[in-house]
N, C-alpha and C positions, 0 to 999 in steps of 0.2 A: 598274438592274434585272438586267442580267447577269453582273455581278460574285455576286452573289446566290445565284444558279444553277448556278455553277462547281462541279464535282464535283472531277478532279483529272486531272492527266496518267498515262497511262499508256505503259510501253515497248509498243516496234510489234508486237513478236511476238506479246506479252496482248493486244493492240487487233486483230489481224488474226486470232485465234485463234477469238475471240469471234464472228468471221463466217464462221466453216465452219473445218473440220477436214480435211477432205479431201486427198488428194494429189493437187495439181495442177502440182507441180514439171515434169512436161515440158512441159506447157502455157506458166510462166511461161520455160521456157528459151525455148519456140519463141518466144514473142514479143521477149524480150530479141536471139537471134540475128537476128530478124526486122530490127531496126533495125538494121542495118548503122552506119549513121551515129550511134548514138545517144554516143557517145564523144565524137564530134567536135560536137554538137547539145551536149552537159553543156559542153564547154568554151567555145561559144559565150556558154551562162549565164554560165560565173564572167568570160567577160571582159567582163560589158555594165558599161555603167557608171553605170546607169541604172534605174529599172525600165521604161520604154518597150525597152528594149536586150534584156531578158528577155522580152519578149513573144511574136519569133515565135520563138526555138527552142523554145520549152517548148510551144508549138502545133505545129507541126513535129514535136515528138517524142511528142506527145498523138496524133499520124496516124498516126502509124506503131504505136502499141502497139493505135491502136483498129481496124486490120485485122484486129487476131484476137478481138476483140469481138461481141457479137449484131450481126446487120443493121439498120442504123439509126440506130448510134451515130457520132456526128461529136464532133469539139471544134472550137470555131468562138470567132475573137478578135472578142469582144464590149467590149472598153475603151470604144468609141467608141458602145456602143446601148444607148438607156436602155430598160430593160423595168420594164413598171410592174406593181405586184403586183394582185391580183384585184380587191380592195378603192376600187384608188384612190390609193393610202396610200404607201408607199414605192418612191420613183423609184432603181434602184441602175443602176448599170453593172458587170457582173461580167466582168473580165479574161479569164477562158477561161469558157465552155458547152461542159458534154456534154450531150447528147442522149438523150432517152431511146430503147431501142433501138424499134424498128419506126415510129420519126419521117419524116413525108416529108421530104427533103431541101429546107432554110430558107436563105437567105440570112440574115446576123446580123439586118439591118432589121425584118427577119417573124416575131422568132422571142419568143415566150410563154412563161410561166412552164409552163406545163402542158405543154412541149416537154422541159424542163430535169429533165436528172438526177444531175446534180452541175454545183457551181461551183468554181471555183481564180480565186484575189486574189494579187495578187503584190507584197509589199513588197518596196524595197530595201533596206534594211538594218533596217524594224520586225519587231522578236519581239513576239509577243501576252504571251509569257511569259518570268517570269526565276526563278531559284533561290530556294526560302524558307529564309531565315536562319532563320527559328523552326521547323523539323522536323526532328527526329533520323534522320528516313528520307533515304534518300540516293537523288537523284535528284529527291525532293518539288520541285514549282515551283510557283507563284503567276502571277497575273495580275498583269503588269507594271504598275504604277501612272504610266507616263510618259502623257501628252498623245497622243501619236502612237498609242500602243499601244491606248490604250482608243476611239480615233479606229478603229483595225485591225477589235479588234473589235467595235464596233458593226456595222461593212461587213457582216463576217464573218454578225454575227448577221442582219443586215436579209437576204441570202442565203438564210439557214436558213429565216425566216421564210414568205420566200416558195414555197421548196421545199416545205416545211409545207405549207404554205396550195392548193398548186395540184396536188397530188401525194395530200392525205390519206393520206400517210404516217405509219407510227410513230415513228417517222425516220429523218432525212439527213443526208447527212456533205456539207461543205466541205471544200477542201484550200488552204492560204495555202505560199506560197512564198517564203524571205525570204534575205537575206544571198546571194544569188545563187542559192546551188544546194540549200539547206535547206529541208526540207518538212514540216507536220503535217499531221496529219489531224483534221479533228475532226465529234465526231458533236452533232447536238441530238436533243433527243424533247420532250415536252413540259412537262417540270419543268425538265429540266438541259442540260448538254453536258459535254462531256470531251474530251480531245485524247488522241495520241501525243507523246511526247516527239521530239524533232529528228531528222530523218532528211535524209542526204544523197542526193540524187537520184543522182550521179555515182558516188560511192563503193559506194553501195549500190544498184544499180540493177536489184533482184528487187523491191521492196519495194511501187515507186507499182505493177507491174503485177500483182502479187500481190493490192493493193489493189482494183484495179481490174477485175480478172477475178472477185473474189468481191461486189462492187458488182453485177454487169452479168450474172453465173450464182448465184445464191443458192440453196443447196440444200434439195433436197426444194421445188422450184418446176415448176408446173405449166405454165408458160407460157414462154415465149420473152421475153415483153417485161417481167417481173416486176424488177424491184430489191431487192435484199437493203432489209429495212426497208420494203417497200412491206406493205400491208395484206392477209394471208392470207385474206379472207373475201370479199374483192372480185374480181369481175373484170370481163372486157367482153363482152359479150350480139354475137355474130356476125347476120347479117342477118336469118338466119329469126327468132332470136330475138326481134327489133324486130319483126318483120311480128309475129308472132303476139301478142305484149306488146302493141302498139299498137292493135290489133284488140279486145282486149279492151277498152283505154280508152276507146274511141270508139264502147261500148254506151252510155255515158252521152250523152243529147244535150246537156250542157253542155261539155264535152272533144270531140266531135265539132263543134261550132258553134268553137271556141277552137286555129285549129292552132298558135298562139305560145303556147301552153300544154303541147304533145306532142310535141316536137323530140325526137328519140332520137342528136342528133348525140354528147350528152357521157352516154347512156345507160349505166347499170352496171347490173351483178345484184351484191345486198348480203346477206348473211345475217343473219337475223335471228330471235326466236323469237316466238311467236303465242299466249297462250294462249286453251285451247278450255275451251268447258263440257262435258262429258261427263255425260250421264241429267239429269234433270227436279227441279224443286224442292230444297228440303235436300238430300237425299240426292246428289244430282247432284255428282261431282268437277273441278274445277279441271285438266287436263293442259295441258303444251307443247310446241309442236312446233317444228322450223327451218322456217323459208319462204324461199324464195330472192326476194327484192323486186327488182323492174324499174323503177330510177328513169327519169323522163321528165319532159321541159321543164327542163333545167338543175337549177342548186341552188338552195333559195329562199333559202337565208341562210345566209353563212359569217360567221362572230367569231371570228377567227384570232390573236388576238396571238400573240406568240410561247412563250411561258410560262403557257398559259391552258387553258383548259375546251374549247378551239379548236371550239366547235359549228357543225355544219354540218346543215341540213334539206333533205332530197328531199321529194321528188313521188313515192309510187311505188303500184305493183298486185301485186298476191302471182300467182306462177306457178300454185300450189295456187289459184288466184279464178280463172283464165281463163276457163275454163268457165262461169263464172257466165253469169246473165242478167245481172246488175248489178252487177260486181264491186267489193267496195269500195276506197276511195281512201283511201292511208293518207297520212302527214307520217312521214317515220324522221327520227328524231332524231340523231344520231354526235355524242358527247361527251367528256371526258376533267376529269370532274368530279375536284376534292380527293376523297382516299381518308377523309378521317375525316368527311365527309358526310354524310347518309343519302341511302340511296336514293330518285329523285325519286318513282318507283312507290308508296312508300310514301304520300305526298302525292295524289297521284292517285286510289290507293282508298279511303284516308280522305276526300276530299272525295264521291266516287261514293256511299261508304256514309252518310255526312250526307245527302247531298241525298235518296237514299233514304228516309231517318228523316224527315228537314227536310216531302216533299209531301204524310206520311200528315195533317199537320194544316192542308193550303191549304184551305180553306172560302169560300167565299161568305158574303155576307150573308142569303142565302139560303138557308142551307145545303149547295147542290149539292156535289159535289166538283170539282174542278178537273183536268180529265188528266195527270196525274204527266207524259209523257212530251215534250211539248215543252221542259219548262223540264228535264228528264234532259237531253236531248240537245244541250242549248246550251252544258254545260258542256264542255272536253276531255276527253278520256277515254283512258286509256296500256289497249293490248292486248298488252303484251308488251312488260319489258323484260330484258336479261342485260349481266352486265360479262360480258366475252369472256375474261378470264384467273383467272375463278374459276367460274364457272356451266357447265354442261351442256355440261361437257368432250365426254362422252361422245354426243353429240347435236350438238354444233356445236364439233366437232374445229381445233385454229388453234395458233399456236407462243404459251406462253403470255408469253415472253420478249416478243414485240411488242405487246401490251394492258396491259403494265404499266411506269411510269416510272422511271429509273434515279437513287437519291439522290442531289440536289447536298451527301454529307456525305463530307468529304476521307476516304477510306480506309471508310466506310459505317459509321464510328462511332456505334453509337447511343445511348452510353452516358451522355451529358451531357442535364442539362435542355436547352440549346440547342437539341443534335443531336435532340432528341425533338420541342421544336418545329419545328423548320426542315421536319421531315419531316413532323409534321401538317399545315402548312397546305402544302406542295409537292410531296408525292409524290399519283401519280395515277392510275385506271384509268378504263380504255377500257368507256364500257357505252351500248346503242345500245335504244332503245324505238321501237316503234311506236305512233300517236296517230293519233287523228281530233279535229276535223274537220283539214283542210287548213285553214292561215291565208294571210292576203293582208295586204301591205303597208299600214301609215295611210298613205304616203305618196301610196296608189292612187286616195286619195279620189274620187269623183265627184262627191261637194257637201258642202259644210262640215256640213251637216245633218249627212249620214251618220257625217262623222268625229266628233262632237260625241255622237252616237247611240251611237256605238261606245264611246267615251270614258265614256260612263254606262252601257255591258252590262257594259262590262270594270271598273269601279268597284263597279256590284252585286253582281257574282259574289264582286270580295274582299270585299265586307261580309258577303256571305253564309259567306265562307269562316273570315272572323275568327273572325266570332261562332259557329263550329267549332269553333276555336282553331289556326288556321293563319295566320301573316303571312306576304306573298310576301317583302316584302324586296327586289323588285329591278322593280319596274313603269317599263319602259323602252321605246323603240319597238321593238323584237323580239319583245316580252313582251306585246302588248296587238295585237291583231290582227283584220282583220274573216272572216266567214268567205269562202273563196274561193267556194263553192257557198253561195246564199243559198239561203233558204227559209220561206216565208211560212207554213208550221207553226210553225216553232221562234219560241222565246218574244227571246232573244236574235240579232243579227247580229253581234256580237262577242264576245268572249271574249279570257280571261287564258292564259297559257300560261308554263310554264319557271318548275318550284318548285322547281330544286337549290339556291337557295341560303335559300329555304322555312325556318321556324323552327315548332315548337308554340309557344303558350302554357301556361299552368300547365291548364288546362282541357281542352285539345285531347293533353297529354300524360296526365293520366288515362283521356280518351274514346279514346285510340287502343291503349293496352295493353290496355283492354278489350274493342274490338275486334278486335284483332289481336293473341293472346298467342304466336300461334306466332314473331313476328316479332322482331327486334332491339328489346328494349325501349328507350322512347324517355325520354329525360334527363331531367332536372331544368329548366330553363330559363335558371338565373339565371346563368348563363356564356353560352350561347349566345346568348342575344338582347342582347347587351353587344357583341358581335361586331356591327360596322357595314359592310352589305355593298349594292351597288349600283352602277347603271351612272353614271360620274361625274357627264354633262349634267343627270342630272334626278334626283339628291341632293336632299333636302332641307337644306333652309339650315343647321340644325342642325346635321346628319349634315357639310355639308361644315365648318364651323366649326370643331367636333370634331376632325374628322382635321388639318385645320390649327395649332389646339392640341397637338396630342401630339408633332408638330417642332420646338415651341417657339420655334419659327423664322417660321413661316409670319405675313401678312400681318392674319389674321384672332384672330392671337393677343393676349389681353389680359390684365390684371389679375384680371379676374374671373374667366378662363379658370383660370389658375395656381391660383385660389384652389379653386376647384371641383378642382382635380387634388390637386393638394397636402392637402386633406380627403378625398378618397376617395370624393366622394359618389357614388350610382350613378347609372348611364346604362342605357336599353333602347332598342332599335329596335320604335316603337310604330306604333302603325297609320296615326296620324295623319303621321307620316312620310311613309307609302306615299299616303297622298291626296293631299299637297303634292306628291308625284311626280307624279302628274297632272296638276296643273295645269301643272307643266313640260314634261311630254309632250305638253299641248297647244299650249303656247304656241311649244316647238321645231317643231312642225308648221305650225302658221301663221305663224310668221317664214321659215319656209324655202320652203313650198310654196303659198302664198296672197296676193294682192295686197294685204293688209290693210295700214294706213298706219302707222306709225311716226313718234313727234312727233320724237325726238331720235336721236341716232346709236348709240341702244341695239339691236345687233343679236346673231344668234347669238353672233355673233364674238366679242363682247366679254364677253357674259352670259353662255356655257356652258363660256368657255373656261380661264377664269383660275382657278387651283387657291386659292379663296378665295369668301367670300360675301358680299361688299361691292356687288359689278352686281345679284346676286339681290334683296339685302334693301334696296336704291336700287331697285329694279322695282317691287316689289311695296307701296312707299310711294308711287309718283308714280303717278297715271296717264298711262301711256306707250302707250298706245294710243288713235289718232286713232276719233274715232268716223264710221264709215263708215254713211250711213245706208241705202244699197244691202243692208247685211245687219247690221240693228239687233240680230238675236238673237245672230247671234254675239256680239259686241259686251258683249250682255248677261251672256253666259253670263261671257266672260275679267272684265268688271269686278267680277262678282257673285265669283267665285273668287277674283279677287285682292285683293279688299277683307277678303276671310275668308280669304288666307293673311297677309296685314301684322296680325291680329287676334294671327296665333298668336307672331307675332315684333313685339310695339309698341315705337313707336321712343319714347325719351325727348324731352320736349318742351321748349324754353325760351320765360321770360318774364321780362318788364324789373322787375329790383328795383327796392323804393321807393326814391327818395332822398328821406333823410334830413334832417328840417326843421334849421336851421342860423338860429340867433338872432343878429344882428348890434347891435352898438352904436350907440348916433346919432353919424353922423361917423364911422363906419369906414366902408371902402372896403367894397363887397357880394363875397363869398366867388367865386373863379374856379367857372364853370358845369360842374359833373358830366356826366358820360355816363351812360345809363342802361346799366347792367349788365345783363348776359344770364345767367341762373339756371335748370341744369337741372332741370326737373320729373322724378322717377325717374315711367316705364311705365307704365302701369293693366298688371293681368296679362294673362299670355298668355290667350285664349281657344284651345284646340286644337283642329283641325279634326276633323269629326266626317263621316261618310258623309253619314247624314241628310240635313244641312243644304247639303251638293251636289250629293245625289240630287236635293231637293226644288226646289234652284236651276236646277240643269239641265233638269228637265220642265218647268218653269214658263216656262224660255227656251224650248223647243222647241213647245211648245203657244201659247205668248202671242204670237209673234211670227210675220210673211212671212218665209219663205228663200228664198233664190235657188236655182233649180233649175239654173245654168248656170256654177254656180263649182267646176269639176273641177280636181284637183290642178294647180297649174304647175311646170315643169322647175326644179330647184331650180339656183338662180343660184352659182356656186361662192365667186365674191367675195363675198359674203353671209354664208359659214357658218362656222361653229365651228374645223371640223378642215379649211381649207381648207392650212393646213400642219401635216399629220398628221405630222412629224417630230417640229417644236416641239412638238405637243401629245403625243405618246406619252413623247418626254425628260422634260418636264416633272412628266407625271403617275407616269411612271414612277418619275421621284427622288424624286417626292412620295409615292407609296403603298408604295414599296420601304428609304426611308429610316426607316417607321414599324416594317414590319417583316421583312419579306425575301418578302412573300408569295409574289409573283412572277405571281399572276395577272392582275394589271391589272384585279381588276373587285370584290374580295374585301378587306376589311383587316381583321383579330386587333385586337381592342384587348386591352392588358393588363390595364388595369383601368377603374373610370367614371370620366367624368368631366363630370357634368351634374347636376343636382336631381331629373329624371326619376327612376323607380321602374319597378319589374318592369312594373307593370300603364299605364305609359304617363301618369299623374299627375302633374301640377305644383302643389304648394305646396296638394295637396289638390283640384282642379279634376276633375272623374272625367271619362275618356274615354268616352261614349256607347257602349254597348254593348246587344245585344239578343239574346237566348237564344230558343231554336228555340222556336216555334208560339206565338211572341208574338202580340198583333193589329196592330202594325206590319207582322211579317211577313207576316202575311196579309193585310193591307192592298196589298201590295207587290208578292206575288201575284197578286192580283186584279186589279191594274193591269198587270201584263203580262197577263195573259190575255186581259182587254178591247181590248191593244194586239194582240195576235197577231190575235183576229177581225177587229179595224180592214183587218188588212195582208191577210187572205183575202179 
């Protein structure tokens, strides 16, 4: 994956240029004269013999430069202290920690990634990089292809990552020190990295502190504790701030009742924009404003890889709402979507304006009308969103150079087919929205019921949304959520969420230039939904097959695979995809967080983890769930779902050939006895899953059946689960999704071309995907079933 990402070396003077201009030359003498010792401290370097031997001068000489530093800054030798990243995920030990400035002073034992504001790795004699024989530019270097070096930087990268990840930074620089006294610098952001070419620490000893003073004072910064590369829009809310922020939160009496909801310990103020309605009916305009947002109760969800979308969701209340009586509670979104994307906003008021259209025709059988506004209000809804390095410069003012990604294309060549791809699917900007409702974890469940409940709001809404003409594309546990504030109005308690990687259909791209002609007109289809995108666990079998085919390599590859490639037939990502995701997302849920029984030793681990679909399409042929008669509905619901996912994937079946009658002579010896042969029968065809008939499967379990009102989520057990070695599984996936095509995102793969019998509209061999056009009598059938269900719940 990181090889991928490599942009190029640069000399230190362009590298260090690029983070201030300023003259700070007495500055860096004072601190160079400051170290007295630093001569004799470089010569300790070149004579270790080791890299344990380099460890404490270059700490020693890291104290002495950080006295002329902001208050707060330490370098502290961490070799020996595993800090773990936020996630879970990668356990590193990095050789030196800096500190970020205004840090209480840590012992190495105590010390957190959210402490850390720069790392240094200290090889003995590995270069990350060596000279490229194939560049006429002079100086050009490459990523060294030895064992050891791509061993470096992985190190390297898992550092960045984490600095990423606990920093919300645009980004950060590592420093590796190798061959004794040689140093680079190198920076990541969220597409690429790049280094400095070789610098001697001894010889050249203006360079690290030159470095290191424009790290630690970044100019045109307002803060004392800010880092070159930290995020312009952010900052931290001082005491009163809290008191009067939290006071607002605590008008609501659900946030009042909830104090592990309103922690203001890792509280920030975020800028963000709002928009407002301005005057009444038609005539009434659209404006936007900045809000300064006061996150509270932590972050609800970081997805950090290191080369990704890195989305992180707050909790937060507008400084402009304090005053309210009932100020509302938003979810800010912070992401770093692909640039050739469309905007997720766009998806968001195309489904507002559907649903709109969609309630003028909910009817009774009785005619009544049905209140448009609880089944409005279940869906999400975006109030605002802006990329930060192209929008309302002038109104939310920020360096545009940090909201936007720097090309991994050697020298920023864009003039090859390649370099035009490489840059579609990897360059990236920073664009932050506002959303209600708040969501709450499935893994929060309180009774299977509810999760099972949730699992069919969040199913409804995308049927409703298909039949739009919108496919999410990516229904994963992040993506499907209950609401954190219930409410026995609204027609739904869960809901879909997160349509950046959202597709029109040929339907939904007509209906949306017609509503929205001011906007980026929206494509054609037949490229874009060929593009197979999704969180790996809960792929459709298909989807992961597919990507396993196109490495030619992979485990899942066949015959028939090549033949389908090798004809060109096309491939779509159909809907019927996004419901097999469901049942994945449930079944990941109740393997992890649920007592439910297990006949054979099929668990996450083995079924979510292996980059192939061989555990999946073995699942969903056996029944591998013990039937627990404690909670027969559940029970119902996973057998009912997975009997109609093995429908859309039928396995070939065998049956013993005849043998053949065989006439003997009188007085010949009788013919030695045959085996009966095994003769495979080819499939009956796919039947493809349709909403409908899981809609219909789902109510039928929910209504038919006793649940348990005492099966609240259990702690999920780690030897149990999938990513319980997040190394193995990020390497793995990584080489797997990056050898297809350089994407870099870890969540997203480009197909070149198809390679399936599928068709634009989701078809196999003729079989039509079940579909249903607004103000059908399904729909209102469907309707009306929630509505009956909402008075139930008042």
């Amino acid at each position: 994956m990181v090889l991928k990402n490599f942009a190029e070396t640069y000399p230190v003077s362009e590298f260090l240029r690029v983070m201030g201009t300023d003259d700070i030359g007495d500055k860096i003498s004072a601190m160079v004269d400051a170290a007295s010792t630093l001569q004799a401290e470089g010569q300790k370097l070149r004579d270790a013999k080791k890299e344990s031997g380099m460890q404490k001068p270059l700490v020693e000489y890291l104290q002495l430069v950080a006295e002329h530093l902001p208050e707060g800054t330490r370098f502290i030798d961490t070799s020996h202290t595993v800090i773990r990243s936020l996630d879970g995920g990668h356990y590193t030990k990095p050789d030196v920690t800096g500190t970020k400035p205004g840090t209480i002073k840590k012992e190495a034992k105590d010390l957190r990634w959210p402490d850390a504001g720069t790392v240094f790795e200290l090889k003995y004699k590995v270069d990350i990089f060596a000279p490229d024989p194939d560049s006429d530019k002079e100086g050009d270097e490459k990523v060294n292809g030895s064992i050891e070096s791509l061993k470096a930087l992985v190190q390297v990268a898992k550092n960045a990552r984490s600095l990423l990840m606990a920093s919300g930074s645009a980004h950060v620089y590592v420093v590796t020190v190798f061959k004794l006294s040689l140093a680079r610098i190198f920076r990541f952001d969220r597409s690429s990295f790049c280094a400095t070419r070789p610098f001697d620490l001894i010889d050249e000893p203006s360079i690290l502190p030159t470095f290191l003073w424009r790290l630690y004072n970044p100019q045109n910064s307002n803060t004392l504790t800010r880092m070159f590369g930290a995020d312009d829009t952010i900052s931290v809310p001082d005491d009163e701030d809290k008191k009067k922020m939290i006071a607002a939160v605590h008008k609501h009496p659900f946030y009042r009742d909830h104090a592990d909801l309103t922690s203001t310990e890792e509280s920030l103020w975020i800028l963000a924009v709002r928009s407002v309605k301005r005057g009444d009916g038609d005539s009434g305009t659209c404006e936007v404003e900045v809000v300064r947002c006061f996150t509270f109760g932590g972050v609800l969800s970081i997805s950090d890889g290191l080369f990704s979308r890195a989305t992180r969701v707050y909790r937060v209340v507008l400084e402009q709402d304090a005053e309210e009586e009932y100020p509302t509670i938003y979810a800010l979104k912070d992401a770093w979507p692909q640039r050739f994307r469309r905007p997720e906003v766009d998806f968001y008021d195309f489904i507002a304006k559907h649903c709109e259209e969609l309630v003028n025709s909910f009817e009774t059988e009785g005619g009544d009308v049905i209140d448009p506004k609880p089944f409005l209000d279940s869906f999400a809804k975006c109030h605002g969103s802006v990329f930060l390095s192209e929008e309302h410069r002038q109104l939310l003012p920020c360096d545009d150079s940090l909201h936007q990604t720097q090309p991994p294309i050697k020298g920023a060549n864009v003039d090859t087919d390649e370099a035009r791809e490489t840059l579609k699917h990897v360059a990236r900007r920073h664009v932050r929205l506002l959303l209600t409702p708040v969501g709450a974890q499935l893994k929060k469940f309180e009774t299977t019921k509810s999760l099972v409940e949730v699992i069919h709001n969040a199913m409804d809404q995308h049927r409703i949304v298909y039949n739009a003409g919108i496919i999410h594309r990516d229904i994963s546990e992040g993506n499907v959520l209950f609401r954190e504030v219930l409410s026995p109005q609204l027609e739904f308690d869960g809901f879909l969420v997160d349509w950046d990687y959202a597709e029109f259909t040929e339907e939904g791209v007509k209906q949306f230039n017609e509503w929205f002609p001011g906007r980026k007109e929206a494509a054609r289809v037949d490229k874009s939904l060929k593009d197979m995108t999704g969180t790996f666990p809960f792929m459709a079998i298909e989807l992961v097959r597919r990507l396993a085919s196109r490495t030619l390599r992979g485990p899942a590859f066949d015959e028939a695979d090549m033949a389908m490639i090798s004809t060109g037939q096309s491939f779509a990502h159909g809907a019927h995809h996004d419901v097999e995701s469901f049942y994945w997302l449930l079944i990941w849920i109740v393997l992890r967080h649920t007592d439910f029984l297990v006949k054979d030793e099929l668990t996450c681990k083995n079924l979510f983890e292996l980059v192939d679909d061989a555990h999946k399409h073995t699942w969903v042929h056996k029944n591998t769930l013990g039937r627990r008669t404690a909670n027969p509905g559940l029970f119902n619901v996973l057998e009912l779902f997975r009997s109609k996912v093995a429908l859309q994937y039928p396995a070939a079946a065998t049956t013993a050939a005849p043998v053949p009658v065989i006439r003997r002579r009188i007085g010949k010896a009788p013919p030695p006895a045959q085996s009966s042969a095994q003769v495979a029968v080819p499939p009956a065809p796919a039947v493809l899953l349709d909403h409908e008939t899981i809609l219909d499967d789902i109510e039928g379990s929910l209504q038919g059946f006793e649940w348990p009102t005492d099966d609240k989520a259990v702690e999920l057990r780690l030897q149990d689960v999938a990513v319980v070695d997040v190394d193995r599984w990020e390497q793995e996936r990584s080489w797997f999704t990056n050898s297809l095509t350089g994407n870099g995102s870890g969540a997203t793969i480009g197909s070149k071309r198809g390679s399936t019998a599928l068709d634009l509209d989701g078809n196999d061999e003729g079989k039509p995907l079940k579909r249903r056009a607004t103000g059908t009598e399904e729909e209102s059938r469907r309707a009306t079933t929630r509505s009956n269900r909402s008075k139930t719940k008042n």
